[in-house]
C-alpha positions in Angstrom: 56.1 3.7 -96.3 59.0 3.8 -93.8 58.6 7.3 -93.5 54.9 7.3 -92.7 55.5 4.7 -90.0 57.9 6.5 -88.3 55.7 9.6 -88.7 53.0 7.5 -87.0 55.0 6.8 -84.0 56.3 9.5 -83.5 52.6 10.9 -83.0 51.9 7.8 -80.9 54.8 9.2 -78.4 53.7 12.4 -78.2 50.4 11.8 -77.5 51.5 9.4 -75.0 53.7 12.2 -73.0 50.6 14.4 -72.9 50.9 14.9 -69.2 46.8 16.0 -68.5 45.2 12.8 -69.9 48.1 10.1 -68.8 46.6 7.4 -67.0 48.6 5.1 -64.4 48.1 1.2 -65.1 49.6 0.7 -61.5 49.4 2.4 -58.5 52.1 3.3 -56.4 52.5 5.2 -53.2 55.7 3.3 -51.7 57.2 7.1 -50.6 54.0 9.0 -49.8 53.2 9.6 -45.9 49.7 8.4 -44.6 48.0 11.8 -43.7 44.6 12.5 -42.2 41.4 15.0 -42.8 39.6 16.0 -39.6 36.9 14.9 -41.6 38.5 10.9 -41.0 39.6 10.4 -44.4 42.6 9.2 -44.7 44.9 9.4 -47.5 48.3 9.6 -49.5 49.3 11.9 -52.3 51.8 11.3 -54.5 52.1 14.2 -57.2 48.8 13.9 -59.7 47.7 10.8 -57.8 45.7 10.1 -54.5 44.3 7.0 -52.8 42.1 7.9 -50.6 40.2 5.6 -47.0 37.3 6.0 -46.0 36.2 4.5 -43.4 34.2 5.0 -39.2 37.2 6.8 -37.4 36.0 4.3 -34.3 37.6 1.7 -36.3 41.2 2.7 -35.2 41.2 1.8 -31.7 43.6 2.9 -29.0 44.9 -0.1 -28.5 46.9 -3.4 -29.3 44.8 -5.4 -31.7 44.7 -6.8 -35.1 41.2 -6.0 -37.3 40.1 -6.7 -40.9 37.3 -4.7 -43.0 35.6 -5.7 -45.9 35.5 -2.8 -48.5 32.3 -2.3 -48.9 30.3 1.1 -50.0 30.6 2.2 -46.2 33.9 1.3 -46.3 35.8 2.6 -49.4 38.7 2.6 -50.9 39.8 5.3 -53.8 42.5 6.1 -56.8 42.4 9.5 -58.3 44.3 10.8 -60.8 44.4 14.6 -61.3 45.0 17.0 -64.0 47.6 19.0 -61.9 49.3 18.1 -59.0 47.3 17.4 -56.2 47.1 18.8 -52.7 45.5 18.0 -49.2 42.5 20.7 -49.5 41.7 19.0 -52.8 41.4 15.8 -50.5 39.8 17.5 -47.0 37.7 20.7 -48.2 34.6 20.4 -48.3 34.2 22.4 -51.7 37.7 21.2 -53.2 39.5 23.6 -55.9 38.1 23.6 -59.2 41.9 23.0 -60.0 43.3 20.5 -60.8 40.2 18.3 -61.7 40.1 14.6 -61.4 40.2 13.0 -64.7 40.0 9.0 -63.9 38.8 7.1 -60.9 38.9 3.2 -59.6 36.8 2.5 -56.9 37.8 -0.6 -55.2 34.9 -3.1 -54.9 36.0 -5.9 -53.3 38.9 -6.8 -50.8 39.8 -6.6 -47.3 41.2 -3.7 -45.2 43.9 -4.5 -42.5 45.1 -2.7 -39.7 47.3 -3.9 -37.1 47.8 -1.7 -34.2 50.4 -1.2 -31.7 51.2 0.9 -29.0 53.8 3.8 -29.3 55.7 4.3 -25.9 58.2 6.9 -24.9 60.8 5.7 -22.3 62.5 8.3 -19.3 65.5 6.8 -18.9 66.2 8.8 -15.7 63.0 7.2 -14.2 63.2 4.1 -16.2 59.2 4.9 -16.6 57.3 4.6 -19.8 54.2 5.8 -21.0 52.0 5.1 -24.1 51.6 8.5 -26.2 49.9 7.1 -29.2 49.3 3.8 -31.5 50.5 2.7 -34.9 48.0 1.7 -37.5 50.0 -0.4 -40.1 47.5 -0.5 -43.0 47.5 -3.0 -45.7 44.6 -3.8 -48.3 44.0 -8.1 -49.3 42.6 -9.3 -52.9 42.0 -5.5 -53.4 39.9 -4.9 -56.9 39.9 -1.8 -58.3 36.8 -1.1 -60.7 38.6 1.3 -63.6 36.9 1.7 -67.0 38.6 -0.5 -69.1 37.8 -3.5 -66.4 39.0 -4.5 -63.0 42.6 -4.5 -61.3 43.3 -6.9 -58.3 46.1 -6.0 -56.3 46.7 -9.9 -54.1 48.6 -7.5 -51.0 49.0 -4.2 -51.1 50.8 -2.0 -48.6 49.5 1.1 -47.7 51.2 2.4 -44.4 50.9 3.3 -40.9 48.6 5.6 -39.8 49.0 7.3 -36.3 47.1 8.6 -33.6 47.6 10.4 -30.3 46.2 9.7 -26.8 47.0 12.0 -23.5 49.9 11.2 -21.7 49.0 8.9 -18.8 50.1 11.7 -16.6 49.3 10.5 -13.1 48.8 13.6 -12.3 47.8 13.7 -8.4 49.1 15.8 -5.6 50.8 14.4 -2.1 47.3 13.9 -0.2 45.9 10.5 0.0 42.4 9.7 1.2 41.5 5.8 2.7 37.8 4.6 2.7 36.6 3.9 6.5 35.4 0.4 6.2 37.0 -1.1 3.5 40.4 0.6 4.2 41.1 1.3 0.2 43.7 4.2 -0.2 43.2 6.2 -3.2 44.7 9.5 -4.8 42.6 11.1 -7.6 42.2 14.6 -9.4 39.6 15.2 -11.8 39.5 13.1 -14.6 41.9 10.0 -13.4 42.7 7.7 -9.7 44.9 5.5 -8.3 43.5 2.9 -6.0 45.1 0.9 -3.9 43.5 -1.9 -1.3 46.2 -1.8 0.6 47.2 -4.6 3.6 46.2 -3.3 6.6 49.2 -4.6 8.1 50.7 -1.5 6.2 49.6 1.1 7.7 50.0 1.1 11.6 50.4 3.7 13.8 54.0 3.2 14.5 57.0 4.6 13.7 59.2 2.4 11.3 62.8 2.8 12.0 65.1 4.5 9.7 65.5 3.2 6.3 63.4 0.3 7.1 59.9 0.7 5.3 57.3 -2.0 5.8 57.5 -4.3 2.8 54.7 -5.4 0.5 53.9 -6.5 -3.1 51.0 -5.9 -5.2 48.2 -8.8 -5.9 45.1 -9.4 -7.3 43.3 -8.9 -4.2 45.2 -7.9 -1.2 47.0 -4.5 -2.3 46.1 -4.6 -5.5 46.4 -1.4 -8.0 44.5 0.0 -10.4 45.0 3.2 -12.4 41.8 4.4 -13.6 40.9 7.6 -16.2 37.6 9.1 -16.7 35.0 11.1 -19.3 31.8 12.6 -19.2 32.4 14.1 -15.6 34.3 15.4 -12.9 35.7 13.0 -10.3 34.7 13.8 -6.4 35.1 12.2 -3.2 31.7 11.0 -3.1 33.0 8.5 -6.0 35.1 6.6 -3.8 34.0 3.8 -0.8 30.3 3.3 -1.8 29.5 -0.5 -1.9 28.9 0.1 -5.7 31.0 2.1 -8.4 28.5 5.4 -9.7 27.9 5.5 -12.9 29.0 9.0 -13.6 31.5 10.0 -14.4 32.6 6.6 -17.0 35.9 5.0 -16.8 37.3 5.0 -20.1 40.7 3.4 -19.4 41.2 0.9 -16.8 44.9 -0.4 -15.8 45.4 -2.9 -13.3 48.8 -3.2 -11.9 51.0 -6.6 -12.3 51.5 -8.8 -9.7 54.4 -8.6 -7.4 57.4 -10.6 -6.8 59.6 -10.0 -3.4 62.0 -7.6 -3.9 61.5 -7.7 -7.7 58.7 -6.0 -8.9 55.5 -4.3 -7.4 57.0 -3.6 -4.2 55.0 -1.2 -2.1 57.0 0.5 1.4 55.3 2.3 3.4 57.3 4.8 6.1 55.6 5.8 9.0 56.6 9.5 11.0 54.5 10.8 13.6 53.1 14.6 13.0 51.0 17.2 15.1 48.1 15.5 15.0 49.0 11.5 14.9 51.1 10.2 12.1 52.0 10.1 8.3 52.3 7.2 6.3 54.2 7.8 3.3 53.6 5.1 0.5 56.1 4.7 -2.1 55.3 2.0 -5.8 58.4 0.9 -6.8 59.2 -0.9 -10.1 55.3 -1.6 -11.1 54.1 -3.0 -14.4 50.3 -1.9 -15.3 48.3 -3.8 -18.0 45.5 -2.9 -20.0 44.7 -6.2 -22.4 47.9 -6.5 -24.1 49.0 -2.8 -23.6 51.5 -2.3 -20.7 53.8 0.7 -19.3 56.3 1.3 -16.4 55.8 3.2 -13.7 59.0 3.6 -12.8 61.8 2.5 -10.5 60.0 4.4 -8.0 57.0 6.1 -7.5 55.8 8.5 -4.8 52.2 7.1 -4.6 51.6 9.7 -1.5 51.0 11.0 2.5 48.4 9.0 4.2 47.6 10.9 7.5 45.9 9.1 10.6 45.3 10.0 14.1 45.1 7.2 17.1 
């Protein structure tokens, strides 16, 4: 009898080593990096296992915020396990390998998806400038239930990762020439898809040489020299988008920064040095140490910042 018992388990172990038709009773995906599909889909792999997001890419927004989804059949959550190890064109192609096959599927059905974002900055410490180049999705799923075949699984908190994206630099990427509206005196640089603005004091800008080393002195505020950095889509920006009594429609702003107020000889401190030239004089404007915000999202200019040459005649 003891004999045929330990016969008996011994087949029980084998069969339960049998690699192709193991099935996890927990998932886990604490070392596996968050990867992407162009596709949306996001996903981790961790050998023969996947879990899999799918969700509206618009959803992960480019910029500070804290969101939850409810799982839903528009917004899914899914575990695979695979006869094989797995790789990303099983995940991404649109015909996946025959090889290796899934073999057992839980399809959440209930739970919340949550994704706090935050914004990824790179510093120049030469400049003491920063800029955003990205934001970190840190995904976690709530009261997750997984619906597997021999009945559900809740997971009460379940960390998934951080998911990143990419934005362009804000490059600020003007040349020396600056332009001033006639009536309402508003100095602005711009190229074709971004401008700085600037309604400058006209106390600034006089035609009159400053003496050396001895700018005229102002600070940034929300009406009088105030600053916004602005970026544009769907067009091309001209000068006939600047000084009309209202802003075109065409090309859209898609990102609007508005620059912090100042404080005297702290912080958004705007000098202006004026030289005379063949044909009147040069006003040279220079941002020093200016903070713009964009809801919670903020980045340094930088100590200090050639903002350009405004040229005026008498």
């Amino acid at each position: 009898m003891k004999r045929l018992l330990s016969v008996l388990l011994l087949a029980l172990i084998v069969n339960g080593c049998d690699d192709g038709n193991l099935i996890l009773d927990t998932i886990n995906f604490d070392k596996a990096e968050v990867t992407s599909c162009s596709n949306g889909l996001i996903y981790k792999l961790n050998d023969k296992e996947s879990l899999i997001i799918d969700i509206p890419t618009t959803t992960f927004e480019n910029k500070t915020n804290s969101q939850e989804v409810f799982i839903s059949t528009s917004n899914r959550v899914v575990y695979r396990f695979y006869s094989g190890a797995v790789a990303a064109d099983n995940i991404c192609e649109t015909i996946p390998p025959a090889t290796p096959s899934v073999i057992d599927q839980w399809t959440a059905s209930a739970g919340t998806i949550k994704i706090n974002t935050t914004a990824i900055k790179t510093t120049n410490t030469t400049t003491n400038s920063t800029r955003i180049t990205g934001y970190n999705h840190a995904i976690s799923f709530a009261n997750i239930t997984f619906a597997k075949s021999t009945g559900n699984q809740v997971y009460e908190t379940f960390p998934f990762g951080d998911y990143k994206t990419t934005i362009s630099a804000l490059a600020f990427g003007f040349d020396t020439t600056l332009e001033q509206c006639s009536t309402s005196k508003e100095v602005y640089n711009y190229n074709n898809s971004e401008a700085l603005t600037l309604a400058i004091d006209p106390n600034l800008i006089k035609n009159e040489i400053t003496p050396l080393d001895s700018p005229r002195k102002g600070i940034i505020g929300a009406t009088v020299n105030k600053l916004i950095y602005r970026l544009y889509t769907n067009g091309i920006l001209t000068p006939s988008y600047f000084c009309g009594t209202t802003i075109p429609l065409l090309p859209t702003v898609s990102e609007e920064w508005v620059a912090a107020a100042g404080v005297t000889d702290v912080s958004g401190i705007i000098e202006v040095t004026t030289t005379t030239n063949a044909n009147g004089f040069k006003h040279t404007i220079v941002l020093k140490k200016v903070k713009f915000k964009n809801g919670t999202d903020d980045f340094l200019l930088g100590d200090t910042f050639a903002f350009g040459e405004l040229l005026t005649t008498n």
